[in-house]
C-alpha positions as CSV (number, residue, x, y, z in Angstrom):
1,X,74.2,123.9,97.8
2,X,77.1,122.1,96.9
3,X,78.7,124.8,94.6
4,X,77.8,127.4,97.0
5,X,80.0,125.7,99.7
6,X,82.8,125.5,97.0
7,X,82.2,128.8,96.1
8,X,82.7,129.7,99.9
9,X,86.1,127.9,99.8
10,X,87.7,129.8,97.2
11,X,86.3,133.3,98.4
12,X,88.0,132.4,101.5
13,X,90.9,131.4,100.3
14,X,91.5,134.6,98.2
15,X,90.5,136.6,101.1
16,X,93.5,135.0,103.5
17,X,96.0,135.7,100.2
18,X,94.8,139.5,99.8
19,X,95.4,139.8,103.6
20,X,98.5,137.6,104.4
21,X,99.7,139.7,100.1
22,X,98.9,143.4,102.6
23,X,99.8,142.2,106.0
24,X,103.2,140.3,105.8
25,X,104.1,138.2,108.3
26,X,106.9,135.9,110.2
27,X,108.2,133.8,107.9
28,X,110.6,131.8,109.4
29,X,108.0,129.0,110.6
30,X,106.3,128.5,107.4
31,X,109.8,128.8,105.3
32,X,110.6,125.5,108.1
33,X,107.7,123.8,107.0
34,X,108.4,124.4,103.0
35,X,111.8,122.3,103.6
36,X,110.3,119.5,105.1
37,X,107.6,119.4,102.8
38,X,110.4,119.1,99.9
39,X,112.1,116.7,101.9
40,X,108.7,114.7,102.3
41,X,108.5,114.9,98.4
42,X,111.8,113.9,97.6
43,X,112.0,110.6,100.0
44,X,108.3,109.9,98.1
45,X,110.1,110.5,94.5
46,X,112.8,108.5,95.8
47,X,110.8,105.3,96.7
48,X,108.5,105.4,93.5
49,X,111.5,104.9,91.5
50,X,113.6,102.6,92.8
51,X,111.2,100.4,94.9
52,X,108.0,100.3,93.6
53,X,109.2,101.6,90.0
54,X,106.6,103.4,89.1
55,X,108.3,106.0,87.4
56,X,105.6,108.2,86.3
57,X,104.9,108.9,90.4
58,X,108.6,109.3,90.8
59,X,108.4,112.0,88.1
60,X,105.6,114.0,89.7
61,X,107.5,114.4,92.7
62,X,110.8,115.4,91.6
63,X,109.0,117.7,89.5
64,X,107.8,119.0,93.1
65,X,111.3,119.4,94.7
66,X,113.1,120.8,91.8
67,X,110.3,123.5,91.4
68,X,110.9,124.1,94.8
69,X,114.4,124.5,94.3
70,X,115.3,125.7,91.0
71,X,115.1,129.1,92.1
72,X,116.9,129.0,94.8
73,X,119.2,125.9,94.2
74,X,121.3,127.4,97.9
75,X,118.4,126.3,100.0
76,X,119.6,122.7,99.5
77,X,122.0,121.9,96.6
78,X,122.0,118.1,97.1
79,X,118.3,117.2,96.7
80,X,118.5,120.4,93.7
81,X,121.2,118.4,92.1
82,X,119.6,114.9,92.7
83,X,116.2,115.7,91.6
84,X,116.7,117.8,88.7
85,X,118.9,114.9,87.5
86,X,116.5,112.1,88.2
87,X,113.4,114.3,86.8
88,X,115.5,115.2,83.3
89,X,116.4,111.4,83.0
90,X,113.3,109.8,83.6
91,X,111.9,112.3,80.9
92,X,114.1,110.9,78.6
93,X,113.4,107.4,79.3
94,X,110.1,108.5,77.8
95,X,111.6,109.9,74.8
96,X,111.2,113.4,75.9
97,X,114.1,114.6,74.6
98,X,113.3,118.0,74.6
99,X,112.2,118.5,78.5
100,X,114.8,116.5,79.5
101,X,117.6,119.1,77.4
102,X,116.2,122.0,78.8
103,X,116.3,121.1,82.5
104,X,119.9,119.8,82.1
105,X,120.7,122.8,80.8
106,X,118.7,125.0,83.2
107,X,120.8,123.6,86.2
108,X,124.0,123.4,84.5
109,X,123.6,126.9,84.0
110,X,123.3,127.3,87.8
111,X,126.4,125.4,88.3
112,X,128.7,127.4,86.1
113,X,127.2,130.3,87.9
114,X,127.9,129.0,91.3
115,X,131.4,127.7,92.7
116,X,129.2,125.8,95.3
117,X,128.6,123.1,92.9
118,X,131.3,120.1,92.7
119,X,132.8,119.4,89.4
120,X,131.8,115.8,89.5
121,X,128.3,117.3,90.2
122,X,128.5,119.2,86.9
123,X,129.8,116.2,85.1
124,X,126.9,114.1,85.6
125,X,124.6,117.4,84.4
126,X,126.9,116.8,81.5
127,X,126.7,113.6,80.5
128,X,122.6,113.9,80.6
129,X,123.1,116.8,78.3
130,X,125.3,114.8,75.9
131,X,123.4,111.8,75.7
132,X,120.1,114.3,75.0
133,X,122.5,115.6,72.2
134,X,123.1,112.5,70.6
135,X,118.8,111.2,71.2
136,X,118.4,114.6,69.0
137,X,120.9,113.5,66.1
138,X,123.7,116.4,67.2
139,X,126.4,114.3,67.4
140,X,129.1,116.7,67.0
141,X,127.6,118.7,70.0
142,X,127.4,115.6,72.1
143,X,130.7,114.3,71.1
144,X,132.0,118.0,72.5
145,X,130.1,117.9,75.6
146,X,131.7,114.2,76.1
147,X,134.8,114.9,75.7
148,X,134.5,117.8,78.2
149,X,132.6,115.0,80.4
150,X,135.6,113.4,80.4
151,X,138.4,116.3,80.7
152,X,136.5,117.2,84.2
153,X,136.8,113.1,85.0
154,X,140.5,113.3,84.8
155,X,141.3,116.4,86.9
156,X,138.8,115.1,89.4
157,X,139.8,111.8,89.9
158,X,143.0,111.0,87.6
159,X,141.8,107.8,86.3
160,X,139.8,105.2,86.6
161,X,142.0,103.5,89.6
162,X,139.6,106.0,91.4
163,X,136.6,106.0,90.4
164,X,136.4,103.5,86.9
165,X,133.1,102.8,86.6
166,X,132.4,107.0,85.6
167,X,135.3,106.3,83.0
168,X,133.2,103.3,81.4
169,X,130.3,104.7,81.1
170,X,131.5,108.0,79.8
171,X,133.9,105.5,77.4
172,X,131.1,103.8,76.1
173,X,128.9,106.9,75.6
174,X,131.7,108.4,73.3
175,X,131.7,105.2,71.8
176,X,128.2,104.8,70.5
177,X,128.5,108.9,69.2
178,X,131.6,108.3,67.5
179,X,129.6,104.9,65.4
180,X,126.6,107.3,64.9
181,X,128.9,109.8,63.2
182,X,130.7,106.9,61.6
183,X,134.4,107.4,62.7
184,X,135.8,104.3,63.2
185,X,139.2,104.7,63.8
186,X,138.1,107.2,66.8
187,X,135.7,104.4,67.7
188,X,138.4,102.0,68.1
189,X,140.6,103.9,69.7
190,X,137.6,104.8,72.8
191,X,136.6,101.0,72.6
192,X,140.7,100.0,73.9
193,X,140.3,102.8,76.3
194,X,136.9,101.5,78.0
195,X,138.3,98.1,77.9
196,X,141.3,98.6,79.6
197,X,138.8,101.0,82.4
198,X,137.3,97.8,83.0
199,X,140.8,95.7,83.1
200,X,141.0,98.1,86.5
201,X,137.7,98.3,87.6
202,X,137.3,94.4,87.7
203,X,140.3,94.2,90.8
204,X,137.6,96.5,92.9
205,X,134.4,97.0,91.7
206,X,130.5,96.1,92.0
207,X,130.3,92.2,90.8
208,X,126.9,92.9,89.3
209,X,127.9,96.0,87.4
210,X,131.1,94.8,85.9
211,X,129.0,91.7,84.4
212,X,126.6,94.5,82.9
213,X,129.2,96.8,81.4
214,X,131.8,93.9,80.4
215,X,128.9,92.9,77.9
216,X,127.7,96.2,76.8
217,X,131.7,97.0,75.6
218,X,131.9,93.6,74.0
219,X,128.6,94.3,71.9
220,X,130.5,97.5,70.5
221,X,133.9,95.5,70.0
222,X,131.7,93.1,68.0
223,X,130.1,95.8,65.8
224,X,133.3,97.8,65.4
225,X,134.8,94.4,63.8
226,X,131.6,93.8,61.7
227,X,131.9,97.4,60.8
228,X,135.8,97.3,59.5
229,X,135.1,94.2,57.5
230,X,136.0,91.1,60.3
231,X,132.4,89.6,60.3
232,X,133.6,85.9,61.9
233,X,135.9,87.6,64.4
234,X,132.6,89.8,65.4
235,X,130.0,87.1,65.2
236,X,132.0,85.4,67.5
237,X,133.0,87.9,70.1
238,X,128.9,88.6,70.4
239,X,128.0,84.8,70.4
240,X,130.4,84.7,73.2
241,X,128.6,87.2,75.4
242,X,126.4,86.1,78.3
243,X,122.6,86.4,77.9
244,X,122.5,87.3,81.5
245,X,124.7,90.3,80.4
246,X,121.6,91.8,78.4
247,X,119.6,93.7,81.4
248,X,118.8,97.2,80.6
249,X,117.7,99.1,77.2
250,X,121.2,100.2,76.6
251,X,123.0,97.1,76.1
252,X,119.7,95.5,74.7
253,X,120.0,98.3,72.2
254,X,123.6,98.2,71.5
255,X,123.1,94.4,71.1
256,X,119.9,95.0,68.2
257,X,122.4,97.5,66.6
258,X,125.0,94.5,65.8
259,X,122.3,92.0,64.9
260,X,120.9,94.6,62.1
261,X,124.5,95.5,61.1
262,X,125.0,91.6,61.1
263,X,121.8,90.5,59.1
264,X,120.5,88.7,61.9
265,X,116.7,89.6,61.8
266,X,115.0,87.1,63.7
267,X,117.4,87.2,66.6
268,X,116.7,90.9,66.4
269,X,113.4,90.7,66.8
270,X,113.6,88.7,69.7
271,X,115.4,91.4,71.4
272,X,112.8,93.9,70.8
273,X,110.3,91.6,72.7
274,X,113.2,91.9,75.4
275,X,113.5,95.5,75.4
276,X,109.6,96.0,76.0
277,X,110.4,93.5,79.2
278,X,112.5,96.2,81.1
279,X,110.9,100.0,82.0
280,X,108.7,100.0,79.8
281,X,106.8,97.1,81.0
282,X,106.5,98.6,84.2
283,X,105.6,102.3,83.5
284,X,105.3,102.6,79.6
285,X,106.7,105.8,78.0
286,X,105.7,109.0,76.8
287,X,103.8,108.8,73.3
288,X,104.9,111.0,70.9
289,X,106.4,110.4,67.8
290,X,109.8,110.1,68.6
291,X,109.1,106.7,70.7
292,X,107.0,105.3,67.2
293,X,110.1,106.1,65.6
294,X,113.0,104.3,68.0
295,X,110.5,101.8,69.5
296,X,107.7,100.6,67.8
297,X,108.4,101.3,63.5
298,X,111.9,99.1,63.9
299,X,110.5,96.2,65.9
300,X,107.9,96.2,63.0
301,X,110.5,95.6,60.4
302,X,112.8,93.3,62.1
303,X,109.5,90.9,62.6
304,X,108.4,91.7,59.3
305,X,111.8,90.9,57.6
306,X,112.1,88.0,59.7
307,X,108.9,86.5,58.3
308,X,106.7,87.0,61.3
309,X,103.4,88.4,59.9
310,X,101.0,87.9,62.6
311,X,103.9,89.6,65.1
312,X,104.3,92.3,62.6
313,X,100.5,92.8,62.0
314,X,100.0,93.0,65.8
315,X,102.8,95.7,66.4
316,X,101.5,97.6,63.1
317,X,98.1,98.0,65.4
318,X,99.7,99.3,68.1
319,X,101.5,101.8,65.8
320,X,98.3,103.5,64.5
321,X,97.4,103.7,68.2
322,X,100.4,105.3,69.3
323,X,99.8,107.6,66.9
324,X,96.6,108.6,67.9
325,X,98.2,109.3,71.3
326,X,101.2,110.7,70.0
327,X,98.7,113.5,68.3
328,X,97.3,113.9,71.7
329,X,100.5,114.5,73.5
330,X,101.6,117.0,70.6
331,X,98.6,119.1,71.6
332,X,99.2,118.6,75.1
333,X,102.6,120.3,74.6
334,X,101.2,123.3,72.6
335,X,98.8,123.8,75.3
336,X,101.9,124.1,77.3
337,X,103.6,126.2,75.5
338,X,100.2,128.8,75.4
339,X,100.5,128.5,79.3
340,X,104.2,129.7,79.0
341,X,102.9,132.8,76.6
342,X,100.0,133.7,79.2
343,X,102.4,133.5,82.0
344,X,104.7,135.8,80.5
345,X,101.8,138.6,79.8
346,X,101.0,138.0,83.4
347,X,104.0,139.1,84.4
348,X,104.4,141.7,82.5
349,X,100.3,142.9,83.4
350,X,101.9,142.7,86.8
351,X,104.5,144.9,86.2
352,X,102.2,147.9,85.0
353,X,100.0,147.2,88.2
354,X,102.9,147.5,90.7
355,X,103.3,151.2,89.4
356,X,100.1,151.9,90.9
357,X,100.7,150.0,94.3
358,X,98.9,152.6,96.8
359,X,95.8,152.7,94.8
360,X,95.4,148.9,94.0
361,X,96.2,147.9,98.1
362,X,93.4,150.6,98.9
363,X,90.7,148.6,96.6
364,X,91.7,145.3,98.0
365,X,91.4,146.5,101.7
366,X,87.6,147.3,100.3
367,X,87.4,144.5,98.4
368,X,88.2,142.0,101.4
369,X,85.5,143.7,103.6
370,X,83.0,143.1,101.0
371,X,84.6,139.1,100.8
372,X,84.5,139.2,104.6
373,X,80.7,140.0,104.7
374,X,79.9,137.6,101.7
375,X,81.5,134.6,103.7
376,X,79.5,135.2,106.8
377,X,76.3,135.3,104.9
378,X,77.4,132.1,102.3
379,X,78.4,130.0,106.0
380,X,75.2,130.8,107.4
381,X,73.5,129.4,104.5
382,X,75.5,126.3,103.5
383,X,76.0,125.5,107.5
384,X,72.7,123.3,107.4
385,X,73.4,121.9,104.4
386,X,76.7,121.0,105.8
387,X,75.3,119.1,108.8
388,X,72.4,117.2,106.6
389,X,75.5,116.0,103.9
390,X,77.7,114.9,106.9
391,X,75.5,113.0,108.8
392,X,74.2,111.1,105.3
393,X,77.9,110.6,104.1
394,X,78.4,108.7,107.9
395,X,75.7,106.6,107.2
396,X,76.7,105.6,103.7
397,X,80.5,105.0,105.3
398,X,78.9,102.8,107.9
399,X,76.8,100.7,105.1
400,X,80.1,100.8,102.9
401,X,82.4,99.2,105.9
402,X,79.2,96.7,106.8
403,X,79.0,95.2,103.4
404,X,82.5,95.1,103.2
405,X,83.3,93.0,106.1
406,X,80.5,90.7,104.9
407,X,82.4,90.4,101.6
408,X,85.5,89.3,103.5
409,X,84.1,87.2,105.9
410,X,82.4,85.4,102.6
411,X,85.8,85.5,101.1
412,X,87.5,84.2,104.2
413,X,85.0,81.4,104.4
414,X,85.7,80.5,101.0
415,X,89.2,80.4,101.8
416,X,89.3,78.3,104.7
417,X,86.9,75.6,103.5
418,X,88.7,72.1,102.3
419,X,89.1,72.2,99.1
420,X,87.1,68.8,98.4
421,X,84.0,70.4,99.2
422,X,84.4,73.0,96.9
423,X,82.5,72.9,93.2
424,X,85.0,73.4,90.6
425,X,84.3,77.0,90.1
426,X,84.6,77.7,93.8
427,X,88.2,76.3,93.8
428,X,88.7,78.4,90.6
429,X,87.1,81.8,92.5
430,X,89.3,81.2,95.4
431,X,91.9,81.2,93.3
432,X,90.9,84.6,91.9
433,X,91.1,86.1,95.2
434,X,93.9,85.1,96.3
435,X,95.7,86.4,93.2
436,X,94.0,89.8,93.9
437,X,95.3,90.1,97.5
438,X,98.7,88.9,97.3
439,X,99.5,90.4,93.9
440,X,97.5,93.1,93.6
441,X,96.9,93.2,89.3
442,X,94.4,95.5,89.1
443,X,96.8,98.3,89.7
444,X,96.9,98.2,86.2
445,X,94.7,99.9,84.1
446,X,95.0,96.8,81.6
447,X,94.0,93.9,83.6
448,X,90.6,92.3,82.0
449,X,89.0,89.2,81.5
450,X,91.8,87.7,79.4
451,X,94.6,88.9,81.0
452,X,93.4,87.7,84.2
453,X,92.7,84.1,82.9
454,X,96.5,83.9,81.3
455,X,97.8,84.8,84.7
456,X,95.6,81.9,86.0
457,X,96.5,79.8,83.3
458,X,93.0,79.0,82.2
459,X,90.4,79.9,79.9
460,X,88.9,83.6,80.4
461,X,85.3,81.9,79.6
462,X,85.9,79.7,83.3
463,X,87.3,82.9,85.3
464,X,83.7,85.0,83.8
465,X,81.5,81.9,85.2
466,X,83.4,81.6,87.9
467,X,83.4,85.1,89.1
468,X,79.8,85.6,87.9
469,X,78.5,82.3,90.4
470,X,80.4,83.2,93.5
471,X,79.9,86.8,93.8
472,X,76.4,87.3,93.5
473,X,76.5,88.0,89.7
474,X,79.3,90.1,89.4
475,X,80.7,90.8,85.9
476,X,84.5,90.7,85.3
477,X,85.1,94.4,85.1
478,X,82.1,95.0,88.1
479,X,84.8,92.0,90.4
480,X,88.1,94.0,88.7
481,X,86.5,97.8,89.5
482,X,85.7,96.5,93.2
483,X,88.8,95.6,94.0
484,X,89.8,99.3,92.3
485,X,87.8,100.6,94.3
486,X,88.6,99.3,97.4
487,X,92.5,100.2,96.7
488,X,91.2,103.7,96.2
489,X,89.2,103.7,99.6
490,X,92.2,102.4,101.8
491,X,94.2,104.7,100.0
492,X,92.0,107.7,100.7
493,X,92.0,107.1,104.0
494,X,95.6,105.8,105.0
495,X,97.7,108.7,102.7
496,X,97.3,112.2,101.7
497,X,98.7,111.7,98.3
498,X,96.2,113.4,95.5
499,X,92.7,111.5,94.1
500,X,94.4,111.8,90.3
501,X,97.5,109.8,91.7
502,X,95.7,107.5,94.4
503,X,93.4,106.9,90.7
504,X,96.7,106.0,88.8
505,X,98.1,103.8,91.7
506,X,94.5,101.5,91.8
507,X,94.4,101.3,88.4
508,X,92.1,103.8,87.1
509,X,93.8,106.7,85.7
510,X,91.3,109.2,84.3
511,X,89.9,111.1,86.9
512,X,86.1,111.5,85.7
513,X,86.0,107.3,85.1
514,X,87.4,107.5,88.9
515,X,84.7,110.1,90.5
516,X,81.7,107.5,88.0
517,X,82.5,104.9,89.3
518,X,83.4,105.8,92.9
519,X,80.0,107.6,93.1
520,X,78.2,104.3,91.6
521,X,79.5,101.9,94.2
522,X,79.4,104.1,97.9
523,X,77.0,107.1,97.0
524,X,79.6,109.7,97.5
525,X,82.8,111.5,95.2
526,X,86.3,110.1,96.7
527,X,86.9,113.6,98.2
528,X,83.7,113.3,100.4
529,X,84.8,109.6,101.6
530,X,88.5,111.3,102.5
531,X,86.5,113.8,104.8
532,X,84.3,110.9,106.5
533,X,86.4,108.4,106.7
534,X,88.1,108.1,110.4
535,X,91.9,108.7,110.5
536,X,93.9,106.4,111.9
């Protein structure tokens, strides 16, 4: 009965878009709605990357608006131009070189094409292309597309008494191409430059950004001087450089670069614990084979040169696992590209069909009468069904907020009792759950037994016992996947976001584990709850 209702759904649902494809209709109110929608998305994209930093929301959702936009950039150039850039650089935070290229390019197309678009706005397009360029080893392509980066800087603002921070970042850009293409001199001569950017930008700009970018030009001064033969003069320009300086993958990178030039190993080493500390700690990256190569093979050498085997071994393992997922992705991305070649012969199969326009509307006029007459006969079956699976899912939502509450009040009992009365694994459960509430770790897929007991700072062997004698015999994972669970509920009810991404926010990212384990603990699949539960 179940697939007959879903089977109702879609015949419905293609019967409304072969009328509404032969009818027409005013437009105006729904094209209202599409721009709020894509404003909705954009203020969502917005606040997964920059407050709660999970980036690989933030990407789904610019994705959204800049689909929305791309072809028809007019409708609203300003979140076009914001979201296209935020979606191609997040995609290259995850190594994704090649996405992230051919949406810059894609939109600075658009921009050449349209005088609408500001030349700062096709600067910044730029620059994303360039540093792309320069991921991909074409240096003499991004080197070009800097310099032109920087042409459009001058005749916009006329230096960087305007606007110096753009200047610095484009002058250390041209920098690190100019070392990969191993022209020193030319190096040099954009090092000087940057620094005197910053001379001026220190009398007016952002405190926190001029500590940031002093150090990141100082780590190049340093490995230009270890590069031309001064190693004491560039050991000591880096040994002078703040720690507090090193804060984003950048400068950490830039700062691993003059260590290996250097033939400091084990300082190196500690860096690439560092640079695991900053976004990829909070949303990990793409797997493929490019991030093995930049991120995981040198961090193995510079532990393994520095003598730390167990580090090394460690790191090793997590190397033949990337690779696993890396093979994954790959496929992932041919799959892709086989979507691409099936769209294309739709296209053109809709081409052909349009030349025979009179006949094909005539059969879908007969085809929705037949549809029409299917769906009253499929509702009058399935509308008993309906009535018997609603009123059973109410019950089960009743029992689910019942036991619940008893849970909490348990919990709050627990919470409020003096702790001299509590046994010793009491104290430790109440620990537990307060840990869960205020910090919420099970959001991430990762958290287990051990991980939970380091964030304690105990043994994992006390948290199990714990756990296992104050919640009626609970496992570990059953105490993690309840709290999971419960995300997922309030989550289901409160938002409208989709199960897969409510599934990724609670911690439990594959969809099928999500619908198991949902259908386990309250008798229904999380799309049934969404429909039973009350709105607020």
């Amino acid at each position: 009965m179940r697939s007959l209702k879903l089977i109702t759904i879609f015949i419905a649902s293609v019967a409304l878009f072969v009328i509404a494809a032969c009818s027409g209709g005013n437009t105006s109110k729904s094209t209202a709605k599409i721009d709020t929608v894509i404003e909705a998305n954009y203020r969502k994209a917005h606040d997964y990357d920059f407050k709660t930093q999970q980036k690989k929301l933030a990407e789904v959702y610019y994705k959204k608006v800049y689909d929305a936009l791309k072809d028809d950039p007019n409708k609203n150039r300003k979140l076009y131009t914001r979201a296209g850039y935020s979606l191609a650089a997040l995609k290259s935070m995850r190594f994704d070189f090649d996405g992230s290229m051919a949406i810059a390019l894609d939109m600075y197309r658009v921009m050449e094409a349209n005088d609408s678009f500001k030349p700062a706005q096709r600067e910044v397009v730029l620059s994303l292309i360039a540093g792309n360029q320069s991921q991909l080893n074409q240096n003499e392509e991004a080197e070009r597309t800097y310099l032109k980066c920087y042409d459009i800087l001058k005749s916009v603002y006329g230096g960087p008494e305007k606007n110096g921070l753009d200047f610095i970042v484009n002058g250390v850009n041209i920098i690190d191409v100019y070392y990969q293409m191993t022209q020193y001199d030319k190096m040099a001569d954009w090092v000087a430059r940057t620094e005197s950017a910053m001379n001026v930008y220190e009398q007016y700009g952002d405190s926190a950004l001029i500590e940031e970018y002093k150090g990141h030009i100082a780590i190049w001064r340093a490995i230009l001087l270890q590069k031309t033969g001064h190693q004491q003069e560039a050991a000591s320009v880096f040994d002078a450089i703040p720690r507090s300086r090193f804060v984003n993958p950048a400068i950490i990178g830039a700062a691993i670069t003059y260590l290996q030039e250097a033939g400091r190993i084990a300082e190196m080493a500690d860096l690439y614990d560092l640079m695991d500390s900053t976004y990829y700690s909070n949303d990990g990256a793409k797997m493929n084979f490019d991030n093995i190569c930049f991120r995981l093979a040198p961090r193995y050498m510079a532990n393994l040169k520095a003598g730390r085997t167990d580090d090394a071994l460690k790191i090793g393992t997590q190397i033949c696992e990337a690779i696993d997922s890396a093979v994954i992705w790959k496929k992932k991305d041919e799959a892709a590209e086989l979507a691409v070649i099936y769209q294309t012969h739709e296209k053109e199969m809709a081409l052909e069909e349009s030349k025979a326009e009179t006949r094909v509307h005539r059969l879908l006029l007969v085809g929705v009468s037949l549809i029409c007459m299917l769906i009253g006969y499929l509702l009058w079956r399935s509308h008993r069904y309906n009535r018997i699976l609603a009123s059973k899912n109410r019950k089960l939502f009743a029992e689910i907020e019942h036991n619940r509450q008893e849970q909490q009040h348990e919990i709050a009992q627990l919470q409020a009792a003096p702790l001299e009365e509590l046994s010793t694994e009491q104290q430790l459960y109440r620990r537990i759950c307060t840990l869960m509430d205020e910090q919420k770790p099970y959001t991430d897929e990762i958290l287990n037994r051990d991980a939970l007991a380091q964030m304690l700072g105990t043994n994992a062997k006390y948290v199990e016992q714990a756990i296992r004698q104050c919640s009626k015999g609970e496992t570990v994972s059953d105490f993690i996947n309840r709290y999971r669970l419960e995300h997922v509920a309030r989550l289901l009810k409160n938002t409208t976001d989709p199960i897969a991404i409510i599934g990724e926010l609670s911690g439990i990212p594959s969809r099928a584990t999500l619908a198991r384990l949902f259908r386990i603990a309250y008798g229904m699949t999380p799309s049934e709850y969404r429909n039973t539960t009350p709105k607020n």
